[in-house]
C-alpha positions in Angstrom: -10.0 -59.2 31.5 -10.4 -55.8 29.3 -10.2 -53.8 32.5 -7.4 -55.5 34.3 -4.8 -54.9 31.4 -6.2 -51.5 31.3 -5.1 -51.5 35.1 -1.8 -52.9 34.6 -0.8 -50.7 31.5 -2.0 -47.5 33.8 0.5 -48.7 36.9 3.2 -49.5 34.4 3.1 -45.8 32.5 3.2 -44.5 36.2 6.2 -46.6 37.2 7.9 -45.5 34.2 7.6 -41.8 35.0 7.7 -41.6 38.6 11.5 -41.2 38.1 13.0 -38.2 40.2 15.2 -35.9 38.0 18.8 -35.2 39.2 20.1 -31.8 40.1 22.7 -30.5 37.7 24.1 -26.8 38.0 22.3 -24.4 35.7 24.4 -21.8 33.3 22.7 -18.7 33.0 25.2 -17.5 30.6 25.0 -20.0 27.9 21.8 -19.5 26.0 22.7 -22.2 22.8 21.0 -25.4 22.5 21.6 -28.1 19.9 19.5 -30.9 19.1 17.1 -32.3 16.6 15.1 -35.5 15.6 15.3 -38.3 12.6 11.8 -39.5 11.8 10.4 -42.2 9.1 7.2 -44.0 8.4 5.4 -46.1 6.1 1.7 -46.0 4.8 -0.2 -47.7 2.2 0.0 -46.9 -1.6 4.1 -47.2 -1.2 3.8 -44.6 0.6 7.3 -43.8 2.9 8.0 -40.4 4.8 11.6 -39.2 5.7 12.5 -36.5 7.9 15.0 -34.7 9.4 14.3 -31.2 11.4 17.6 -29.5 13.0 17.6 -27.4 16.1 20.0 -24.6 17.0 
């Protein structure tokens, strides 16, 4: 039993990234990228973690 849902979660993470990326048209002269990421968590001891890390 172990080693079939090991199986199964092996074919599934391959299904989910066996996804062809699209072509788009590439600009050489733009060099700026914006983005980021929101995190939080929770441990024991009320223990809670908020982040927040910009990118430019």
């Amino acid at each position: 039993m172990k080693k079939l849902i090991i199986s199964l979660s092996v074919l599934f993470s391959g299904l989910l990234f066996s996804q062809e990326a699209a072509e788009t048209p590439v600009q050489t002269n733009n060099r700026w990228t914006f983005g980021g990421g929101i995190g939080f968590g929770f441990g024991s001891n009320n223990y809670f973690n908020l982040s927040a890390a910009p990118r430019v």
